[in-house]
N, C-alpha and C positions, 0 to 999 in steps of 0.2 A: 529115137524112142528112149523114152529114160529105164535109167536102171531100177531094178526093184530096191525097197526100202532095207534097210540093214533091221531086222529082227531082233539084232544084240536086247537082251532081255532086260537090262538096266533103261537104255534110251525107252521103254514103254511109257513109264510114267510122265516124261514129258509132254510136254500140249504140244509140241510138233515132232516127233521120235524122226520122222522122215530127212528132217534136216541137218542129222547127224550121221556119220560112218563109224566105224571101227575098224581098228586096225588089221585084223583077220579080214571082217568083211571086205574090204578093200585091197591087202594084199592077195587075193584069192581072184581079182576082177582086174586087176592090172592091164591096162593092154589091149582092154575089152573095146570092140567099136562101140562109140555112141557114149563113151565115159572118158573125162579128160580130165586130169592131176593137175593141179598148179600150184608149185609151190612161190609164195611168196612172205619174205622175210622183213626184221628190220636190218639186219644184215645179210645183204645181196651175197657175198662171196659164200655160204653156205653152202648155195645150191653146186659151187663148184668142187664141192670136197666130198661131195656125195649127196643125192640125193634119191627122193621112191624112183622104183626104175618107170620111165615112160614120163616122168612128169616134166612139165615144162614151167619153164621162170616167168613174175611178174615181177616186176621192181616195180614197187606202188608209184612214188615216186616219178620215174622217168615216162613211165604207161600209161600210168592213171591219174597224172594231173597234170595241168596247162602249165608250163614251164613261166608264163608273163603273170598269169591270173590269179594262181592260188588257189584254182578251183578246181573241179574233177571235169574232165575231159568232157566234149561235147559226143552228140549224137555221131555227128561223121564218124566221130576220133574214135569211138570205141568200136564203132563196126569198123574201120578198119584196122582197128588192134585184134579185135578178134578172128577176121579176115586172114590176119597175117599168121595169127598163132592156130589156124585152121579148125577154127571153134565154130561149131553150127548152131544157131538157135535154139532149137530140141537137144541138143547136149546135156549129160549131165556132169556137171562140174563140181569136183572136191577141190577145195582148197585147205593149204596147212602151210604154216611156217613157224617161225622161231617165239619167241616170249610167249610163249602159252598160246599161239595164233592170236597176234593181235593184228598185226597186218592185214594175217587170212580173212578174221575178219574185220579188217575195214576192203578189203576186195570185196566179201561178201558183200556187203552194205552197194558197195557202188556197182555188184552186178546189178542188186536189187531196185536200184536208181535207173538203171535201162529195162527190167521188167522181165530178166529172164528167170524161165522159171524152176529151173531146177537145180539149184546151187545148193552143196552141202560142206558141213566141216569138219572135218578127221580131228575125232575126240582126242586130245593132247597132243597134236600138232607133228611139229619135228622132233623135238623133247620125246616125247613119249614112243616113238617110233626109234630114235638109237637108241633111248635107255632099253629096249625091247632087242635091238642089236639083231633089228630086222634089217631086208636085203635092202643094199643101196649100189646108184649106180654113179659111173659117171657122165655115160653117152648123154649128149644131148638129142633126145628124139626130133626128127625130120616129118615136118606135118604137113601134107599137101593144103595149100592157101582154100579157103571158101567164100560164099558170099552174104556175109554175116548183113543182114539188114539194116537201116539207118533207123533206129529209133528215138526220140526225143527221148532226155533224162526227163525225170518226174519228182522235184524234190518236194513237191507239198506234202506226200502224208508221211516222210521217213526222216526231212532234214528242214532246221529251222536254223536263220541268220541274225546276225549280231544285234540287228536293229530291231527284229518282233521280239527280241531273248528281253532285252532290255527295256521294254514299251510294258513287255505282259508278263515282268517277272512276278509279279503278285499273281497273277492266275495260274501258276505254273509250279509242279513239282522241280524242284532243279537238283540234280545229283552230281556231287564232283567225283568223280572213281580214282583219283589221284591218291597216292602213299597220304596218311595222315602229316605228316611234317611238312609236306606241299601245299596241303588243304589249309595250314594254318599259319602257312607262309613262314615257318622257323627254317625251313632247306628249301632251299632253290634248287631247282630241275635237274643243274651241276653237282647237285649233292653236296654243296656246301652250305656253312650255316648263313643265312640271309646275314648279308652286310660286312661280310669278309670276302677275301679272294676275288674281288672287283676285277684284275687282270686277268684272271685265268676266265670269269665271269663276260670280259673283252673279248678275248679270244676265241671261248667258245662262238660266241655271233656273229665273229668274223669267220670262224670255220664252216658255219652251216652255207656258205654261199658253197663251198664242196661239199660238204656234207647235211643236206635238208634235216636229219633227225636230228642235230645238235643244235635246235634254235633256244637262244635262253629271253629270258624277257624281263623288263628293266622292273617290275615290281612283283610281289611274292604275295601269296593270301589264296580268297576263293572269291567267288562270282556273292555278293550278298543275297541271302535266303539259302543257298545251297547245303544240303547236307552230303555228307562223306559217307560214301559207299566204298573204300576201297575195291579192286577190281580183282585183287590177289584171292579174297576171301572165297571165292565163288569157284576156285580151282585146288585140284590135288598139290602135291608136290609135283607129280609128274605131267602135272598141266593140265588134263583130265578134268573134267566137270565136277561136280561135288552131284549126289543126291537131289532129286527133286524135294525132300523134304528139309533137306539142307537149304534150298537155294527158297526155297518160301520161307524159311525164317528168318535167312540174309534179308530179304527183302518185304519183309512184313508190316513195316512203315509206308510204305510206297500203297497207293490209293490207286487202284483198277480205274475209279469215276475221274481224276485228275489227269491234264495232260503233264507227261512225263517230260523232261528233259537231260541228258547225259554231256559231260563234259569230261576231258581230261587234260594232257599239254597240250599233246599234238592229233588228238581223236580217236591215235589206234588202241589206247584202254577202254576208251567209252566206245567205242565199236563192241567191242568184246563183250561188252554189258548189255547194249543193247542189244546184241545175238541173246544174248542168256534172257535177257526179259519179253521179248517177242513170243523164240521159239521156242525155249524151254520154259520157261513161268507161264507163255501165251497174254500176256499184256499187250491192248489194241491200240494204243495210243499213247507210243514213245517215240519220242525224233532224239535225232542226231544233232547239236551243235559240233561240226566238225572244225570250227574256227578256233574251239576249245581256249584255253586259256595264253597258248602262245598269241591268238590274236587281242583276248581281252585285256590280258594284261600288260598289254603294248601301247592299249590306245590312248589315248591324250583327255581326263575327266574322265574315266570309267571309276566307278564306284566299284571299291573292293574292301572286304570284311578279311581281318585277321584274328 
């Protein structure tokens, strides 16, 4: 049975209030049957220095993608991920982690690729929950296994690939959510200035075989046609949503009638965007490139704008 909606009087104005929590509303439900915390980070060791009590880890990464493919896990793979973490269908699931949940939401997004239907996201994450110097724990909850159904992923109306991106980028809004120095290819991913630091620039791409969030990629700019929506804009300092009225004017360019598409390095900013253009703006048609720009800017003749 799912939980009822969180009432916080701010989430009202949004076009889906339902797919938000708050931090009271949620610390007060803790524990509850039938509602399951997950936190997931771009830094996994988080969860071991404290975390909401009852919540359990997703490493996006090791969980939630094919370790050969580069892709988001098959139908089997996630019911028995879910299976193991003793997640039931009619669950209702919050998710939060670290960089303003960007992670959280790209979990969010690839629940939504298997269909379930009650996924929310804890307004300001992990951020906003210590600056609050709310309760944390360190137990890891023990969850009896269930038997989470096999459902096919469904990427057509939430996720578009490299090849339609590129066929119908004239028909298409394209938003990069990347830092502006990213977008215009002057800093590289590393944070350095495009065309120096080539070693350190080495190294990081050799490190992302341990570590997946450090991929860098051999050329710097954006997708051609795209405009720069950075992803920071659309959040407090404390990570926290901005205003509905805020976020209609961040995105006041952007075309209801056009199909939308979001990009960032590695997807988990343009996750983040796409949460905020769905369910709080309520925009019916934006997809996800989650190949984002670590893949485009890799590839061999992709046309890129600096």
């Amino acid at each position: 049975m799912a939980a009822p909606a969180d009432p916080h009087q701010p989430f009202q104005d949004y076009a889906h209030p339902e797919t938000l929590v708050s931090a009271p509303w949620l610390s007060a439900r803790l524990g509850t049957k039938g509602l399951v915390v997950i936190e997931c980070d771009e830094d996994s060791v988080l969860y071991d220095i404290g975390h909401l009590p009852s919540a359990i880890r997703l490493d996006f990464n090791k969980d939630l993608t094919d370790p050969v493919t580069r892709d988001i896990i098959d139908g089997e793979a996630f019911a028995a991920l879910m299976s193991d973490k003793g997640i039931e269908r009619d669950d209702t699931v919050v998710l939060y982690g670290d960089k303003a949940n960007w992670w959280a939401a790209y979990a969010y997004w690839v629940f939504k690729l298997f269909g379930h239907e009650d996924v929310r996201l804890l307004d300001g994450g992990r951020d906003a929950w210590m600056t609050e110097e709310r309760d944390t724990s360190f137990m890891v909850p023990e969850r009896l296994t269930t038997d989470y159904p096999v459902v096919e992923r469904n990427d057509n109306a939430l996720r578009i690939f490299v090849a339609e991106l590129k066929d119908r980028a004239d028909d298409l809004a394209i938003v990069d959510t990347r830092a502006k120095g990213e977008y215009n290819g002057i800093v590289a991913t590393d944070g350095l200035p495009d065309g120096e630091g080539v070693e350190n620039r080495y190294s990081t791409s050799v490190s992302a075989a341990i570590d997946p969030h450090a991929h860098a990629t051999m050329r710097h700019g954006h997708i051609p046609g795209a405009v720069n929506l950075p992803w920071d804009a659309a959040v407090f300092p404390n990570s926290c949503f901005r205003a509905m009225a805020d976020l209609e004017e961040l995105y006041a360019e952007l075309d209801r009638g056009t199909e939308t598409v979001l990009y960032s390095h590695l997807g988990a900013q343009s996750a983040l965007v796409w949460f905020i253009l769905t369910n709080l703006i309520g925009m019916d048609n934006v997809r996800h490139y989650d190949g984002s720009w670590a893949e485009w800017g890799n590839m061999v003749r992709m046309p890129i704008e600096r």
